[in-house]
TORFITI-832026 format. One record per atom (N, C-alpha, C, O): atom name; y, x, z; residue in three letters. Coordinates in pm, 1 decimal. Atoms other than C-alpha are relative to their C-alpha. Layout:
<drenpas>
[drenpa "CA"; [Y; X; Z]; "Ala"] ...
</drenpas>
This chain:
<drenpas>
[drenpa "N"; [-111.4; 63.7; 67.3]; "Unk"] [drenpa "CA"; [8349.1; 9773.1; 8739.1]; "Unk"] [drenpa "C"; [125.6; 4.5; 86.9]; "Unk"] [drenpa "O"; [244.1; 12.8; 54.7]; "Unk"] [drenpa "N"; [-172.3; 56.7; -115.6]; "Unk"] [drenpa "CA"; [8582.4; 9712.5; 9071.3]; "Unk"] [drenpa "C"; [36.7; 188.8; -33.7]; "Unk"] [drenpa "O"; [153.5; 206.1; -68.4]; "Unk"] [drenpa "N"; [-42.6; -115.1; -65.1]; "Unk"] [drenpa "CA"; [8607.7; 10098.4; 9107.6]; "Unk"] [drenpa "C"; [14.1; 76.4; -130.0]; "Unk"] [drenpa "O"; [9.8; 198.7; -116.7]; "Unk"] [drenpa "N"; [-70.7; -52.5; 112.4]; "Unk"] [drenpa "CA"; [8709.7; 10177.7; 8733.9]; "Unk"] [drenpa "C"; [175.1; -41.8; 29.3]; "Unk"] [drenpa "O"; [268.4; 35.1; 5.9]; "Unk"] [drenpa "N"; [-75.7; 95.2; 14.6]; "Unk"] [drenpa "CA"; [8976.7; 9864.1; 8819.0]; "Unk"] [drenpa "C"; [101.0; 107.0; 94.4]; "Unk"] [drenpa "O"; [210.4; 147.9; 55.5]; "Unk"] [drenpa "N"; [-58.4; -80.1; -119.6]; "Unk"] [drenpa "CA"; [9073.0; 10085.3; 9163.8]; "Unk"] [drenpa "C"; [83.9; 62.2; -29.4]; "Unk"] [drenpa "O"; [205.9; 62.3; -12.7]; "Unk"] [drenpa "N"; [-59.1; -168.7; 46.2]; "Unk"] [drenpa "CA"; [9089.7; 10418.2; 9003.5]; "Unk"] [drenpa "C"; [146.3; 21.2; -106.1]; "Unk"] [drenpa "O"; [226.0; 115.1; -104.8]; "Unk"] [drenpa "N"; [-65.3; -0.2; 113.5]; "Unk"] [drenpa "CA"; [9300.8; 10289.7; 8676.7]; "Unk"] [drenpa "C"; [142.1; -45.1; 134.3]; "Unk"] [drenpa "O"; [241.8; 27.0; 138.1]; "Unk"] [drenpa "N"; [-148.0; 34.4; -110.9]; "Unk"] [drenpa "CA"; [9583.0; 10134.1; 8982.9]; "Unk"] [drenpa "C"; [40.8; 57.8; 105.4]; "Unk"] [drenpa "O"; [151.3; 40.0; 156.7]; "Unk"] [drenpa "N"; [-79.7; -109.4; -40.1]; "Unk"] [drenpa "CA"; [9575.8; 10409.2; 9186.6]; "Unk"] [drenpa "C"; [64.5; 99.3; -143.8]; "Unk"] [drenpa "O"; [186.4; 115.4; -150.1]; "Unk"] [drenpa "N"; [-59.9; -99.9; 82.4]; "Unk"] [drenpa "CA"; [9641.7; 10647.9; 8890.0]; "Unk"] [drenpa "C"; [155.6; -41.1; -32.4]; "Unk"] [drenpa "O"; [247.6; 40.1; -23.3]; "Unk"] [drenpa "N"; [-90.2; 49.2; 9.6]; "Unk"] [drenpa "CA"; [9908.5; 10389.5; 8800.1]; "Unk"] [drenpa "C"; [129.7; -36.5; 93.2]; "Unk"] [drenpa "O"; [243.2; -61.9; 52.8]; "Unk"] [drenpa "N"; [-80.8; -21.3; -67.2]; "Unk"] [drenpa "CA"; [10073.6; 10378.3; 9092.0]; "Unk"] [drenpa "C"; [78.4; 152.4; 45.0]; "Unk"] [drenpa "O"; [191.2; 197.2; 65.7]; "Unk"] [drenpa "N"; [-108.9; -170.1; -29.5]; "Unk"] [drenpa "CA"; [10108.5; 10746.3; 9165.4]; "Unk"] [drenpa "C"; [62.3; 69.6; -122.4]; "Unk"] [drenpa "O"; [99.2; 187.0; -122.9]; "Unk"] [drenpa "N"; [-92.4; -28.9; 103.2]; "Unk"] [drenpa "CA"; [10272.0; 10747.8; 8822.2]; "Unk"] [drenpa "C"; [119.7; -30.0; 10.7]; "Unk"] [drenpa "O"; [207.7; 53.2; -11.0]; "Unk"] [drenpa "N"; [-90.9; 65.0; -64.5]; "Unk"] [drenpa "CA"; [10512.0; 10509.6; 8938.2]; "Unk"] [drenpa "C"; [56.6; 63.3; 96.0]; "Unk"] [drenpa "O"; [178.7; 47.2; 94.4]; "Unk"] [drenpa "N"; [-54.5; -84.5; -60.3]; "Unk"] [drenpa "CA"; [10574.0; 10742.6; 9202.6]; "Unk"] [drenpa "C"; [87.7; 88.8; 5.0]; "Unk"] [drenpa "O"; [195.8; 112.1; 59.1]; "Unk"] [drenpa "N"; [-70.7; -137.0; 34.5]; "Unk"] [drenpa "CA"; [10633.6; 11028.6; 9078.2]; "Unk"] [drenpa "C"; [57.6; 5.8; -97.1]; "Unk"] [drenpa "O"; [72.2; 119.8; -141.1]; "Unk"] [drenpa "N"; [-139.6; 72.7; 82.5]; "Unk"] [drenpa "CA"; [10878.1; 10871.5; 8835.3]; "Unk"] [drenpa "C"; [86.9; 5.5; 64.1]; "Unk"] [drenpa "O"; [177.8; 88.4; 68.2]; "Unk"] [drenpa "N"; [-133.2; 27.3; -107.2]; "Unk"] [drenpa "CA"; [11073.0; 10732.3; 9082.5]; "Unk"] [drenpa "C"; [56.8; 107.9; 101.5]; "Unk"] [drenpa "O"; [157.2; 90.9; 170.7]; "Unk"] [drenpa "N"; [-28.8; -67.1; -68.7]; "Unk"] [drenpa "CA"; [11067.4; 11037.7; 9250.9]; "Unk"] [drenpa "C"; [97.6; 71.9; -63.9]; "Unk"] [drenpa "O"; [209.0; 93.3; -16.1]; "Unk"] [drenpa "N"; [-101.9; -72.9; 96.1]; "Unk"] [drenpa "CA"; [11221.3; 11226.9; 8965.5]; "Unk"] [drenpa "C"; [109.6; -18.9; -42.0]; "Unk"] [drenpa "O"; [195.8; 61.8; -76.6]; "Unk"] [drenpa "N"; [-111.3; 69.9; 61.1]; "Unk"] [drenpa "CA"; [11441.7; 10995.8; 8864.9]; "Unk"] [drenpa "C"; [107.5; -63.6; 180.3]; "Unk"] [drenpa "O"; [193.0; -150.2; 161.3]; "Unk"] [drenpa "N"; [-68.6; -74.9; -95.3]; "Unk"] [drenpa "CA"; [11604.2; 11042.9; 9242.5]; "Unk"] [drenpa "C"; [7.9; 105.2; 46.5]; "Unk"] [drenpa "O"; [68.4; 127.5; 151.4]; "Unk"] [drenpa "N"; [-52.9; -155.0; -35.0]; "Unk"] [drenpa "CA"; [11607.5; 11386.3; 9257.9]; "Unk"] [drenpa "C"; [83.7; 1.8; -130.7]; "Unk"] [drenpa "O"; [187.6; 59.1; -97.7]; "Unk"] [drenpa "N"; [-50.3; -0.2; 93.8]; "Unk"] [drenpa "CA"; [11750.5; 11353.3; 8894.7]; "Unk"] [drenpa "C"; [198.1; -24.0; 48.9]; "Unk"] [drenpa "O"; [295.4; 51.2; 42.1]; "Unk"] [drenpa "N"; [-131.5; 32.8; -1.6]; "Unk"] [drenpa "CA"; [12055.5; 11120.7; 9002.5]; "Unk"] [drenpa "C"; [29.9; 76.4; 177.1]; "Unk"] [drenpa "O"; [139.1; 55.8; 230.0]; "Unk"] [drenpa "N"; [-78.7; -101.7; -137.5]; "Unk"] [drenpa "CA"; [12075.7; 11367.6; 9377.6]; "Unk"] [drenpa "C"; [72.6; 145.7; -48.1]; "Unk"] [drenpa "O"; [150.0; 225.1; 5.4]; "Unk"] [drenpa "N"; [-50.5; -163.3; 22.2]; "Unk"] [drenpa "CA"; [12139.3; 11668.1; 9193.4]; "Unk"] [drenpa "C"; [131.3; -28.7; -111.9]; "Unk"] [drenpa "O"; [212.9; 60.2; -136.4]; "Unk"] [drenpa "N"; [-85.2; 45.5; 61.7]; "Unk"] [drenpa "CA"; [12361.5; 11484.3; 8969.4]; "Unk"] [drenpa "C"; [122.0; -3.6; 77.1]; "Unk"] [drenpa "O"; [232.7; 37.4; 42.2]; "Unk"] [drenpa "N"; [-156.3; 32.5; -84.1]; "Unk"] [drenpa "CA"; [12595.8; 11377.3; 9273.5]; "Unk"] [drenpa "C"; [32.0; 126.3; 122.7]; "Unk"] [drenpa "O"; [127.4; 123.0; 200.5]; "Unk"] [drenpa "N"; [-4.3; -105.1; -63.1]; "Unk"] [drenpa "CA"; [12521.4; 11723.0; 9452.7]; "Unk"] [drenpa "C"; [133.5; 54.3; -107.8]; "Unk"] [drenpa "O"; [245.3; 91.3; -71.9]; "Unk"] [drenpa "N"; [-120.3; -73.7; 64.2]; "Unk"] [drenpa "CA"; [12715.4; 11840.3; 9125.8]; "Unk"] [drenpa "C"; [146.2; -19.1; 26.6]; "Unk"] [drenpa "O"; [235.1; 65.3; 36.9]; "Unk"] [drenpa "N"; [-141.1; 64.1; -20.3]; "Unk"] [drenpa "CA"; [13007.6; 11602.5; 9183.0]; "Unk"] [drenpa "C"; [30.3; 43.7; 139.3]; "Unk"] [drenpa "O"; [147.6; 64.3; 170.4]; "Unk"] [drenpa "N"; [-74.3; -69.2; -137.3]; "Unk"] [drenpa "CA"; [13026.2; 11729.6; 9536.6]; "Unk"] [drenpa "C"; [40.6; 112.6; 37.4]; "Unk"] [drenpa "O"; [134.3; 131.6; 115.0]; "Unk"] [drenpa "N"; [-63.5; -113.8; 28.3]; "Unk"] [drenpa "CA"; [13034.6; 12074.0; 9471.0]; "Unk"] [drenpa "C"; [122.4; 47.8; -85.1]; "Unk"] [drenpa "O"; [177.8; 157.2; -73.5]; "Unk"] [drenpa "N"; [-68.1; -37.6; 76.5]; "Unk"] [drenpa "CA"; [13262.0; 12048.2; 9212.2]; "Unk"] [drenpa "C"; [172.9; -67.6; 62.3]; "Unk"] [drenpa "O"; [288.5; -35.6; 34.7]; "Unk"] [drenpa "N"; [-128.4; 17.8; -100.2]; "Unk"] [drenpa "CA"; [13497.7; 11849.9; 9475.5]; "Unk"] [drenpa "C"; [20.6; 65.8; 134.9]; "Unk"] [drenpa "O"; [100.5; 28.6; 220.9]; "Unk"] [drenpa "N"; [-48.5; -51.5; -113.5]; "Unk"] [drenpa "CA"; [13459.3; 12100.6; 9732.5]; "Unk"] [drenpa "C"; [101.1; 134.5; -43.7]; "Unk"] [drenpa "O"; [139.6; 141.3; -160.5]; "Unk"] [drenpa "N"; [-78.8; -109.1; 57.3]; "Unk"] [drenpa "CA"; [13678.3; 12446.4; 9727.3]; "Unk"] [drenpa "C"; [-72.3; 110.5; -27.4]; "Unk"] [drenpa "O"; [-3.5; 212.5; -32.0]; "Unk"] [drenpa "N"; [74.1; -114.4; 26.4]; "Unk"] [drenpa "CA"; [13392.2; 12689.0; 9649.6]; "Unk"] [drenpa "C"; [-11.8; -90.5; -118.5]; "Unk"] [drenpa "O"; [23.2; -204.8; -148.1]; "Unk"] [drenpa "N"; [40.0; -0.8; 96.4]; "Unk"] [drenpa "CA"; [13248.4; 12742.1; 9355.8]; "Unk"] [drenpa "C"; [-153.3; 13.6; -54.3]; "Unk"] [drenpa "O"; [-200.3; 118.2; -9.6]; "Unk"] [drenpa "N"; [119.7; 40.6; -9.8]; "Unk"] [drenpa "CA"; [12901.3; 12659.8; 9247.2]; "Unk"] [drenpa "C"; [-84.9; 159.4; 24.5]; "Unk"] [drenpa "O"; [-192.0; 179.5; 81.7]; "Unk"] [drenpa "N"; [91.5; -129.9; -22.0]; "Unk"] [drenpa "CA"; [12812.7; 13042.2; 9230.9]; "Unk"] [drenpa "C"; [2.1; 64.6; 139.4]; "Unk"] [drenpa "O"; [-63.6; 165.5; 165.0]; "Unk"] [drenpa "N"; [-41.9; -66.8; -125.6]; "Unk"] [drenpa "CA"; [12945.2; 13102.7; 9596.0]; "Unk"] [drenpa "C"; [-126.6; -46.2; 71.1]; "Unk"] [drenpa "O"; [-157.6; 37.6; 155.8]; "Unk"] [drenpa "N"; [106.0; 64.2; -60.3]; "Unk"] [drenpa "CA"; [12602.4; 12857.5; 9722.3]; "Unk"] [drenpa "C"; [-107.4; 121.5; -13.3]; "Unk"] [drenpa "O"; [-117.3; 173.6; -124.4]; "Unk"] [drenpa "N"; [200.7; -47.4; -1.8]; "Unk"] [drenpa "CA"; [12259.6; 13046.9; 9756.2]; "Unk"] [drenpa "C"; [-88.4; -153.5; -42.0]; "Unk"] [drenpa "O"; [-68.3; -267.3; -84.4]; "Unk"] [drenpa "N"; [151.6; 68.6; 83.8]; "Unk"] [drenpa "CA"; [11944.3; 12888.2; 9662.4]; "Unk"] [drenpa "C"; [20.3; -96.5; 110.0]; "Unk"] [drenpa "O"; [78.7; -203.7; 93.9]; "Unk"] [drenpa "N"; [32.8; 71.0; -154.6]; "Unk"] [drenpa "CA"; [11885.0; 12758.9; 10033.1]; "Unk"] [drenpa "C"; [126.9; -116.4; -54.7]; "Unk"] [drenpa "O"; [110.5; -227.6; -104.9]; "Unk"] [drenpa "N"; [-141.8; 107.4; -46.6]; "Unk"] [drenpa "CA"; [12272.0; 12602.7; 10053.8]; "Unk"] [drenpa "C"; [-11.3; -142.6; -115.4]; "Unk"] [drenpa "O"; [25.4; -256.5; -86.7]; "Unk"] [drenpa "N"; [33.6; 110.4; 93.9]; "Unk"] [drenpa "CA"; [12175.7; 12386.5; 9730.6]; "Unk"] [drenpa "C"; [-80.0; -112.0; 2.1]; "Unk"] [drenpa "O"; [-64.0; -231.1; -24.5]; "Unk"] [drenpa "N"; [96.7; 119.0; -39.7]; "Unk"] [drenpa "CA"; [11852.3; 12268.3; 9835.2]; "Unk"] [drenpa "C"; [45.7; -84.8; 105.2]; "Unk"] [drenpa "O"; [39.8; -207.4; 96.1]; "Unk"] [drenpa "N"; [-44.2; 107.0; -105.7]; "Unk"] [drenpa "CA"; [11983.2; 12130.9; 10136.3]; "Unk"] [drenpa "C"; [119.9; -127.0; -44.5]; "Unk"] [drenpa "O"; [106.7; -248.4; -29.4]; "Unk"] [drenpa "N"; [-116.6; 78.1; 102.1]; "Unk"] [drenpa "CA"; [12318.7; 11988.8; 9940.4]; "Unk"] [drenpa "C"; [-105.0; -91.9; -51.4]; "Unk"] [drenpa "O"; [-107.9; -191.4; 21.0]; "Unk"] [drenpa "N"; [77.5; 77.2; 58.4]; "Unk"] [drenpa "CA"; [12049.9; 11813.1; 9735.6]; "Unk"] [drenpa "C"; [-106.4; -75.4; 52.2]; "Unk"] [drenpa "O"; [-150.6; -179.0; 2.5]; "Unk"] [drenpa "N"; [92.8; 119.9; -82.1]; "Unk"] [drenpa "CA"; [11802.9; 11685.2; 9993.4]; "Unk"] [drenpa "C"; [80.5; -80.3; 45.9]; "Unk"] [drenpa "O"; [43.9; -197.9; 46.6]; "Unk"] [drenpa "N"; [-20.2; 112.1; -37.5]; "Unk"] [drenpa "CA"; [12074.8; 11534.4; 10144.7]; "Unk"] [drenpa "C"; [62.2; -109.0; -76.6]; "Unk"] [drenpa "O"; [72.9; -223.8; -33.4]; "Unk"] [drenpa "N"; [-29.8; 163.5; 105.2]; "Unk"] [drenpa "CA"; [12217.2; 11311.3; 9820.2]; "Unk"] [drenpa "C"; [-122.1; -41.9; -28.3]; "Unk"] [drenpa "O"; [-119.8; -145.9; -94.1]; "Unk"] [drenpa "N"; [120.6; 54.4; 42.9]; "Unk"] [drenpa "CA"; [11848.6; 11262.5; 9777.3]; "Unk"] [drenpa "C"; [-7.0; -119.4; 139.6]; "Unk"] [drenpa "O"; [-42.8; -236.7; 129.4]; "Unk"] [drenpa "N"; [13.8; 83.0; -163.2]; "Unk"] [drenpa "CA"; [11861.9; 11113.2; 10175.8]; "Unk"] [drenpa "C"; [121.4; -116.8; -17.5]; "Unk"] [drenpa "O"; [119.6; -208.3; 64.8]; "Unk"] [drenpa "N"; [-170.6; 68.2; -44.5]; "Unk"] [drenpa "CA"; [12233.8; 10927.7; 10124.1]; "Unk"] [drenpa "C"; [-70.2; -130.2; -138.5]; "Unk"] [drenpa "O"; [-57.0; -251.4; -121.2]; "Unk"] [drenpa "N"; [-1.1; 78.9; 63.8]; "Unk"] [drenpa "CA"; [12087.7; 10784.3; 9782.3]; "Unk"] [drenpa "C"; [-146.0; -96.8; 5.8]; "Unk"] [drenpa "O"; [-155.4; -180.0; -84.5]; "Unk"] [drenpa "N"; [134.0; 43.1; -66.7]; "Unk"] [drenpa "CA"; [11736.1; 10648.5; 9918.5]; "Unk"] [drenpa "C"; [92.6; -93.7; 115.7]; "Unk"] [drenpa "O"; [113.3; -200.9; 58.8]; "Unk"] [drenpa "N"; [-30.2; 78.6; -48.1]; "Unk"] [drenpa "CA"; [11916.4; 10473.2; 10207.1]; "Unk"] [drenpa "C"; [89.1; -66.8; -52.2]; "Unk"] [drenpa "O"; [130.8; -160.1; 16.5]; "Unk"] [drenpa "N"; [-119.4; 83.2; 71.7]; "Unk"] [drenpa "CA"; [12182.8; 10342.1; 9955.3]; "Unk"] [drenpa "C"; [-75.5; -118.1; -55.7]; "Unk"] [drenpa "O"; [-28.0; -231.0; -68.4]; "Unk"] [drenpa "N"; [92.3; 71.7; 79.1]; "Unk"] [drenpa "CA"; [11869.7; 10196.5; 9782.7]; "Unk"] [drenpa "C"; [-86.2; -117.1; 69.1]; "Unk"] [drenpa "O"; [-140.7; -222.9; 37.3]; "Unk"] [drenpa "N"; [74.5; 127.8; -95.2]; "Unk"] [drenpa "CA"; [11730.2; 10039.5; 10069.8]; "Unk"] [drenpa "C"; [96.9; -89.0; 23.4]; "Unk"] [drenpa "O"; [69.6; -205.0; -7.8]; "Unk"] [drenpa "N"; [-70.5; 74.8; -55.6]; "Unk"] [drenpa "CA"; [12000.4; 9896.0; 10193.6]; "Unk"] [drenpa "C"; [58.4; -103.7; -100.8]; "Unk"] [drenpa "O"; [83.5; -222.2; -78.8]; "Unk"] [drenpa "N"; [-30.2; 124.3; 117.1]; "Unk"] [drenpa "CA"; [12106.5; 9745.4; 9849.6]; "Unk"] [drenpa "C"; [-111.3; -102.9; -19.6]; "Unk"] [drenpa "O"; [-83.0; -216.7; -57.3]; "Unk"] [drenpa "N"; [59.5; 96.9; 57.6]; "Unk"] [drenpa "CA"; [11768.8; 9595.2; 9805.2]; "Unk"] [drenpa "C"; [-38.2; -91.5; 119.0]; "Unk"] [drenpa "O"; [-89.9; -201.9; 102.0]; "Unk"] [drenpa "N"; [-19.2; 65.8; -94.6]; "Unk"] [drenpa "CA"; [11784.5; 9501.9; 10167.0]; "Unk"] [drenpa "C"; [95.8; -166.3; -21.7]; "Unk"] [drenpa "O"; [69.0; -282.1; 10.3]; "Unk"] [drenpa "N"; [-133.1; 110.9; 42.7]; "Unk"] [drenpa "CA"; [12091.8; 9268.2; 10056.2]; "Unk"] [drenpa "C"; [-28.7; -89.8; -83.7]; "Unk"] [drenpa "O"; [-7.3; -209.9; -67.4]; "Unk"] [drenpa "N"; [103.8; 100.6; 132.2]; "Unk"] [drenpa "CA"; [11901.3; 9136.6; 9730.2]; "Unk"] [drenpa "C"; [-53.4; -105.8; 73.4]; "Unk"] [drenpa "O"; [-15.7; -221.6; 55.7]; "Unk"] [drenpa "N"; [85.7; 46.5; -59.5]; "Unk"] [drenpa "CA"; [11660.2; 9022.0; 9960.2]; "Unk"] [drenpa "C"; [81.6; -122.9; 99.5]; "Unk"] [drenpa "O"; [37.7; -237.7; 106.4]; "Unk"] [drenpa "N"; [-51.9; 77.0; -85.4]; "Unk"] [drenpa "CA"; [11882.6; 8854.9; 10197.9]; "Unk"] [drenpa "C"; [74.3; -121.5; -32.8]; "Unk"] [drenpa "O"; [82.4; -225.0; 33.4]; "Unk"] [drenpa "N"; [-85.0; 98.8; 79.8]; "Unk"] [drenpa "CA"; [12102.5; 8667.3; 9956.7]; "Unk"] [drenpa "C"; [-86.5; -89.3; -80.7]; "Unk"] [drenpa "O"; [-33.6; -189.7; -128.3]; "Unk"] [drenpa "N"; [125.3; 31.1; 70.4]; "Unk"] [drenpa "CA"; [11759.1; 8570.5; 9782.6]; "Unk"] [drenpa "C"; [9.0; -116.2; 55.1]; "Unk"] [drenpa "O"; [28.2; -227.7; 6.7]; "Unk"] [drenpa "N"; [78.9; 65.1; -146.2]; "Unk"] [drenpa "CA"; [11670.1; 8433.7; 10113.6]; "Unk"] [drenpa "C"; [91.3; -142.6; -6.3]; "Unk"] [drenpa "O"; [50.4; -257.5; -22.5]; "Unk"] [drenpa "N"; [-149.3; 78.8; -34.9]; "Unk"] [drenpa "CA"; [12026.4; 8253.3; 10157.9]; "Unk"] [drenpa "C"; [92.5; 34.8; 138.8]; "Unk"] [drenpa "O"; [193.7; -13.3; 189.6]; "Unk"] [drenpa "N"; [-14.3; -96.0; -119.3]; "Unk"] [drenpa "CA"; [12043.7; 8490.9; 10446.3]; "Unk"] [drenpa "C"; [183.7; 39.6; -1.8]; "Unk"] [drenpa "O"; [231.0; 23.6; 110.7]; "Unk"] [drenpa "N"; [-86.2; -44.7; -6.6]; "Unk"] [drenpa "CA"; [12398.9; 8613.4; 10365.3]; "Unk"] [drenpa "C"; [104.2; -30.2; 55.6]; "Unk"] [drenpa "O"; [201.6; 44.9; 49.2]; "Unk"] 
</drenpas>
Protein backbone atom coordinates (compact mmCIF):
# COMPACT_ATOMS: atom_id res chain seq x y z
CA UNK A 1 0.00 0.00 0.00
CA UNK A 2 2.88 2.62 1.31
CA UNK A 3 4.82 1.92 -1.99
CA UNK A 4 1.79 2.47 -4.48
CA UNK A 5 1.40 5.89 -2.05
CA UNK A 6 5.49 6.49 -2.82
CA UNK A 7 5.42 5.72 -6.44
CA UNK A 8 2.01 7.87 -7.19
CA UNK A 9 4.29 11.18 -5.28
CA UNK A 10 7.27 10.55 -6.83
CA UNK A 11 5.59 10.41 -10.31
CA UNK A 12 3.83 13.57 -9.09
CA UNK A 13 6.52 15.38 -8.21
CA UNK A 14 8.72 14.85 -11.22
CA UNK A 15 5.68 16.21 -13.06
CA UNK A 16 5.86 19.19 -11.10
CA UNK A 17 9.26 19.38 -12.21
CA UNK A 18 9.34 19.17 -15.38
CA UNK A 19 6.59 21.77 -15.62
CA UNK A 20 8.36 24.15 -13.87
CA UNK A 21 11.15 23.45 -15.84
CA UNK A 22 9.41 24.28 -19.06
CA UNK A 23 7.64 26.92 -18.01
CA UNK A 24 11.35 28.62 -17.28
CA UNK A 25 12.91 27.80 -20.23
CA UNK A 26 9.53 29.04 -21.80
CA UNK A 27 9.69 32.63 -20.09
CA UNK A 28 14.14 32.45 -20.76
CA UNK A 29 13.73 32.20 -24.31
CA UNK A 30 11.04 34.66 -24.18
CA UNK A 31 13.47 37.38 -22.59
CA UNK A 32 16.49 35.92 -24.69
CA UNK A 33 14.10 37.30 -27.55
CA UNK A 34 13.77 40.75 -25.97
CA UNK A 35 17.52 40.83 -25.68
CA UNK A 36 18.35 40.02 -28.99
CA UNK A 37 16.00 42.11 -30.40
CA UNK A 38 17.68 45.05 -28.18
CA UNK A 39 21.04 44.22 -29.22
CA UNK A 40 22.52 45.47 -32.82
CA UNK A 41 22.68 42.05 -34.54
CA UNK A 42 20.16 40.35 -35.85
CA UNK A 43 18.67 37.13 -34.70
CA UNK A 44 20.06 35.31 -37.89
CA UNK A 45 23.70 36.67 -37.26
CA UNK A 46 23.67 34.05 -33.73
CA UNK A 47 24.60 30.29 -34.38
CA UNK A 48 22.95 27.57 -32.58
CA UNK A 49 25.76 27.56 -29.77
CA UNK A 50 25.48 31.70 -29.30
CA UNK A 51 21.60 31.10 -28.49
CA UNK A 52 21.91 28.34 -26.21
CA UNK A 53 24.15 30.14 -24.10
CA UNK A 54 21.93 33.61 -24.50
CA UNK A 55 19.22 31.32 -23.13
CA UNK A 56 20.92 29.41 -20.32
CA UNK A 57 21.80 32.51 -19.07
CA UNK A 58 17.99 34.24 -18.81
CA UNK A 59 17.23 30.77 -17.62
CA UNK A 60 20.25 31.52 -14.71
CA UNK A 61 19.18 35.55 -14.24
CA UNK A 62 15.41 34.27 -14.02
CA UNK A 63 15.93 31.30 -11.38
CA UNK A 64 17.91 33.66 -9.11
CA UNK A 65 15.20 36.40 -9.67
CA UNK A 66 12.89 33.63 -8.32
CA UNK A 67 14.78 32.86 -5.41
CA UNK A 68 15.44 35.90 -4.33
CA UNK A 69 11.74 37.09 -4.69
CA UNK A 70 10.56 34.17 -2.70
CA UNK A 71 13.47 34.78 -0.44
CA UNK A 72 11.64 38.26 0.38
CA UNK A 73 8.04 36.54 0.67
CA UNK A 74 9.55 34.64 3.23
CA UNK A 75 11.13 37.36 5.11
CA UNK A 76 8.26 39.80 5.21
CA UNK A 77 6.12 36.61 6.21
CA UNK A 78 8.52 36.30 8.99
CA UNK A 79 8.35 40.22 9.85
CA UNK A 80 11.96 39.98 8.91
CA UNK A 81 11.89 43.06 6.61
Amino acid sequence: MFGKLKSTAVTTKDRLIVGARHRIRETAIKNAKKRIALSERSLESFDKDELEVIVADEEARFVTKLKTGSLVAVAVALGLH
